[in-house]
Each structure stands twice: as structure tokens, then as C-alpha cells.
N, C-alpha and C positions, 0 to 999 in steps of 0.2 A: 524363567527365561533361560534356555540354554542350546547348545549346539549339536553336542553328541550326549551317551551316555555310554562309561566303558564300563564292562563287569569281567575285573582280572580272577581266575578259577583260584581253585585253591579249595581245603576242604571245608571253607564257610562256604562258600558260593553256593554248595548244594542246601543250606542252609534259605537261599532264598528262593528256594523251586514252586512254593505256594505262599509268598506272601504276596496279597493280595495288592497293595500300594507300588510295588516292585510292578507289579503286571499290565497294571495303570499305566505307570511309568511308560513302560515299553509298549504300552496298544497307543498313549499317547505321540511319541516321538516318531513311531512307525506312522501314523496316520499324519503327521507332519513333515514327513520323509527327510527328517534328521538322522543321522550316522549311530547308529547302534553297534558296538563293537563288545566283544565277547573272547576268552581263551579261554584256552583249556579247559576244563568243566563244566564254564558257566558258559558256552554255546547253550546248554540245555535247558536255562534259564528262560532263552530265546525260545526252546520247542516247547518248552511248558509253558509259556505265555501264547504260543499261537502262533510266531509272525514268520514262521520259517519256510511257508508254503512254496515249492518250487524255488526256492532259495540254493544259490550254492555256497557252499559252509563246508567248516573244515571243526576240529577240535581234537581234541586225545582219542584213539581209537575206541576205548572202551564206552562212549556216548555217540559212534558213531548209529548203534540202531535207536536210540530213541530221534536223532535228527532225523535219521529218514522215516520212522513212524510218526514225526511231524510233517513231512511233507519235503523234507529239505534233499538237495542233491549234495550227498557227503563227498570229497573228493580226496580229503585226504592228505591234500598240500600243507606247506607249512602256513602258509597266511592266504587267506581267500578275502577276496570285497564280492561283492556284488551289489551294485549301486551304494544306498547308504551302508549297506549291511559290512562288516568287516570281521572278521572272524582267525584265530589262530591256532595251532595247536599247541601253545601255551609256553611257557618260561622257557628261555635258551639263548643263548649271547648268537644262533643265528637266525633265530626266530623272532626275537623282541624288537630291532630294528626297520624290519620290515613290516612287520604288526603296528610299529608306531608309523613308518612314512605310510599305510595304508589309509589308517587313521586321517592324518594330515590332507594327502590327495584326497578322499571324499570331504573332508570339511571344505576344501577349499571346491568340490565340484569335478576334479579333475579324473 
């Protein structure tokens, strides 16, 4: 049982690009339209599971072409939602605030 699932980047995160249970994870919560939230590197976590289709998303620029060879509309901003989806460009005292109230506003539906 849970609400969201966040995957903070960093250089494990590419570490969970094919694990399998991880992918689950994410085709479970996407098909439950629970808040799926991502920075920095691990948006690509989201394109390598699938759920990124016509999605707008954001992340560190160097993962901006595998998002959009997932499907995703990269924009580039610092923190993107789209519906459950929440997305950042990762660590930064004016990015991290807003990545979390993004957070919060989809849990709550807002």
C-alpha cells in the first residue's frame, strides 16, 4: 500500500534502468494513477519503464533525448507535474522546494 513513489537521481539511480521489480513498481502505480515523481537522472528510470508516453517532463539536460525517445514532451523547466507524474531537474536549494510542493499538490489531487 502506498501513495507516491519518488526516485531522487544521483549516480545509483542509473543503476536501476533494468531492474525488473523497479519496472513493476512503476507500470503498477502508473496503472493506479498514483504520483510517480523523478529528478535528475532518474526521469529515465520513468522512459525505461515505459510510462512516459506523451508526458511533459523535465530532468538534467543530458537525459533529455532518451525522454523524448520515450515518448515524453522534455521542456526543460525546473520542476514539471503533469497529472500524477512529477518530474525535476534535480538537487538545488531552488529546485528542491518546488519538486517537493509539486509532490504534495498531486498527492493531495491539486
Amino acid at each position: 500500500d502506498f501513495s507516491a513513489i519518488i526516485f531522487v537521481g544521483g549516480t545509483g539511480a542509473t543503476s536501476l534502468l533494468s531492474a525488473r521489480p523497479v519496472r513493476d513498481l512503476i507500470h503498477e502505480a502508473a496503472a493506479q494513477r498514483k504520483v510517480i515523481a523523478a529528478s535528475g537522472n532518474a526521469p529515465a528510470i520513468l522512459a525505461e519503464a515505459g510510462v512516459l508516453k506523451a508526458s511533459h517532463v523535465t530532468g538534467v539536460p543530458e537525459i533529455q533525448s532518451t525522454l523524448v525517445q520515450a515518448g515524453a514532451v522534455y521542456t526543460g523547466r525546473p520542476v514539471e507535474r503533469d497529472g500524477p507524474l512529477v518530474t525535476s531537474m534535480g538537487p538545488g536549494p531552488q529546485i528542491v522546494p518546488g519538486f517537493v510542493q509539486a509532490i504534495l499538490d498531486a498527492l493531495g489531487g491539486a
